[in-house]
C-alpha positions as CSV (number, residue, x, y, z in Angstrom):
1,X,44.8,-57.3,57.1
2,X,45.2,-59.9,54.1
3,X,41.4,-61.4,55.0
4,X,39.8,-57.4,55.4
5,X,41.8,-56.9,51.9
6,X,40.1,-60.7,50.5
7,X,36.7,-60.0,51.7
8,X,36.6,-56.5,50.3
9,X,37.5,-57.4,47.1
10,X,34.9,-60.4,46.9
11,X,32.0,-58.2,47.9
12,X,32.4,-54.9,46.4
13,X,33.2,-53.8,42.9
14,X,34.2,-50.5,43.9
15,X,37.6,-49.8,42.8
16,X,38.3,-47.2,46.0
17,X,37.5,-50.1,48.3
18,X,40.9,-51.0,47.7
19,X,43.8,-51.1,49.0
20,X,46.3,-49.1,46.2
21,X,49.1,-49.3,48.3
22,X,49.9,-52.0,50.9
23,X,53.7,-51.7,51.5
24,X,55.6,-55.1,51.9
25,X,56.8,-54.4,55.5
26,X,53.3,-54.6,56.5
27,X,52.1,-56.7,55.2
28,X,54.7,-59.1,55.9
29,X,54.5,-57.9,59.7
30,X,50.4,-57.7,60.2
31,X,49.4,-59.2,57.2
32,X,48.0,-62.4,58.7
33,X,48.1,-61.7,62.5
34,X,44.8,-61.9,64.1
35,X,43.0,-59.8,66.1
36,X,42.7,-60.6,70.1
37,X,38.8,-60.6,70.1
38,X,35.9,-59.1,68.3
39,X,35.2,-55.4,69.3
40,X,33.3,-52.3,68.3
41,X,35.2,-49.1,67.4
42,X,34.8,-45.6,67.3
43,X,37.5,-43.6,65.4
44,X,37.9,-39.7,64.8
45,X,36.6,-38.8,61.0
46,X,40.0,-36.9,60.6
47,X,43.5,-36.4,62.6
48,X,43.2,-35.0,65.7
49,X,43.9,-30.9,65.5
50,X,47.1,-30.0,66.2
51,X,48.6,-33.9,65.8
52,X,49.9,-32.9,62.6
53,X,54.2,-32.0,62.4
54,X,54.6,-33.6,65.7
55,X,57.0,-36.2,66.5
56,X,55.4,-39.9,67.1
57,X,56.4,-39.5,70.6
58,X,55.0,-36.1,71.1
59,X,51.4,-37.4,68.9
60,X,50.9,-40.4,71.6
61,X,51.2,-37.9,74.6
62,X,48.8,-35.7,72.9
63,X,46.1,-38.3,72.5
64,X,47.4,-39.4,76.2
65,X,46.5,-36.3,77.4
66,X,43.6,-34.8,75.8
67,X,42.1,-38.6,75.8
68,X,41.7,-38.9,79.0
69,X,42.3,-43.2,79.2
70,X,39.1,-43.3,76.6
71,X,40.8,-42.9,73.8
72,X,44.1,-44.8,72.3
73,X,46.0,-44.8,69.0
74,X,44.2,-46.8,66.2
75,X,46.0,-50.1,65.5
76,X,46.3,-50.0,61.6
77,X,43.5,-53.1,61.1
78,X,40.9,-50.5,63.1
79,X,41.9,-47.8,61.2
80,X,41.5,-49.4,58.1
81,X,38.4,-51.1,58.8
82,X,36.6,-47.9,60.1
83,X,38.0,-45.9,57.1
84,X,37.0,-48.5,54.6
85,X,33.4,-49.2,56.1
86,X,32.2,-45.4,56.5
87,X,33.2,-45.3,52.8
88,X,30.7,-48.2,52.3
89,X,28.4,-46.4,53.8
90,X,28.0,-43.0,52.7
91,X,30.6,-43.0,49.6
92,X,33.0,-40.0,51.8
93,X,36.1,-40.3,51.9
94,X,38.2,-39.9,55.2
95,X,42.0,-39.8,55.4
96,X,42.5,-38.5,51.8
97,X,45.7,-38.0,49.8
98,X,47.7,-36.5,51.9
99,X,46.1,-37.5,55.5
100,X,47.2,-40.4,57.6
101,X,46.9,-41.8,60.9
102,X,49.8,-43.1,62.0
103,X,49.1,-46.0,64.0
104,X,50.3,-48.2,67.1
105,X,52.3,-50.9,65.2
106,X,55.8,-50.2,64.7
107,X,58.6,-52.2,63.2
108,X,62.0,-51.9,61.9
109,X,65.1,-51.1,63.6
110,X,64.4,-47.9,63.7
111,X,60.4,-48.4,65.8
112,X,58.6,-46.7,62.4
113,X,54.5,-46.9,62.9
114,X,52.4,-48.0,60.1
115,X,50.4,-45.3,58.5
116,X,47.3,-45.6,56.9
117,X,45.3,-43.3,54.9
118,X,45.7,-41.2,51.2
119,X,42.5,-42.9,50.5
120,X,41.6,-41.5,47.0
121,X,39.5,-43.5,44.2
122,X,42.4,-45.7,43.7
123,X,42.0,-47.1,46.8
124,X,43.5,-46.8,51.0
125,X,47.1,-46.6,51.5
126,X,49.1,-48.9,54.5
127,X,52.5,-47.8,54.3
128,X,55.6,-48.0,56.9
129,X,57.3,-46.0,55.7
130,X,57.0,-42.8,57.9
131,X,60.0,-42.5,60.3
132,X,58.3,-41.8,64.2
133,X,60.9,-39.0,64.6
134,X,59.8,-37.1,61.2
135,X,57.8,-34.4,61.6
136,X,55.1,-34.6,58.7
137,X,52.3,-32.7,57.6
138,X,50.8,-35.1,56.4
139,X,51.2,-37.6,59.4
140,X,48.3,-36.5,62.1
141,X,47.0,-38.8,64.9
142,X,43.3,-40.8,64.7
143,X,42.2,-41.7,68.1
144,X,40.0,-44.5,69.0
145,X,37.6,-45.3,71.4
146,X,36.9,-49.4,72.0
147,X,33.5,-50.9,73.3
């Protein structure tokens, strides 16, 4: 997360490239850990319908089911990297203020996922601060496909 953050802000002037809110917890936790391998991802433009005011448990059984073993939870580096390069792209968007994904990492005692998203002009949001057994409106589901 700390090199996407670094190379970002070397090639792009664009203030909304970056991140306005990266919360200590993860970036102490996923801040430098690297990804397994290289890989190609597809992720949903927007939270999957109905993932919204859902428990964590109940969001990963609803991307279980209706993903039919295609499709997974983003891990929050995916997420951000797809979120951050369609904006690149085409200047839209996704995940804004009050849309996140929450994702597969979780840490404290407690087993809270990382949530990223409330991208606005200020920049993408990674916060950890989302408790997995709140219900939240504004805590849906991405689901991503690997190739």
């Amino acid at each position: 997360m700390n090199l996407l953050q670094e190379l970002i802000q070397k090639h792009t002037e664009k203030e909304a490239s970056r991140f306005a809110y990266y919360s200590d917890e993860v970036k102490n936790e996923l801040g430098d850990k690297q990804c397994e391998k290289a890989h190609w991802v597809l992720m949903t433009k927007d939270v999957i319908p109905g993932s919204r005011n859902k428990i964590y448990s109940e969001q990963k059984q609803l991307v279980q089911d209706k993903g039919a073993g295609v499709y997974e939870l983003p891990r929050a580096i995916e997420a951000a990297a797809s979120i951050l390069m369609h904006y690149f792209k085409t200047d839209e968007h996704l995940y804004r203020q009050n849309t996140y994904t929450r994702c597969q990492e979780t840490f404290t005692e407690d087993q809270w996922p990382v949530a990223v998203g409330g991208f606005s002009l200020k920049g993408l949001r990674l916060i950890s601060h989302v408790p997995g057994n709140f219900r939240s409106g504004s805590s849906g589901l991405a689901a991503v496909r690997k190739f």
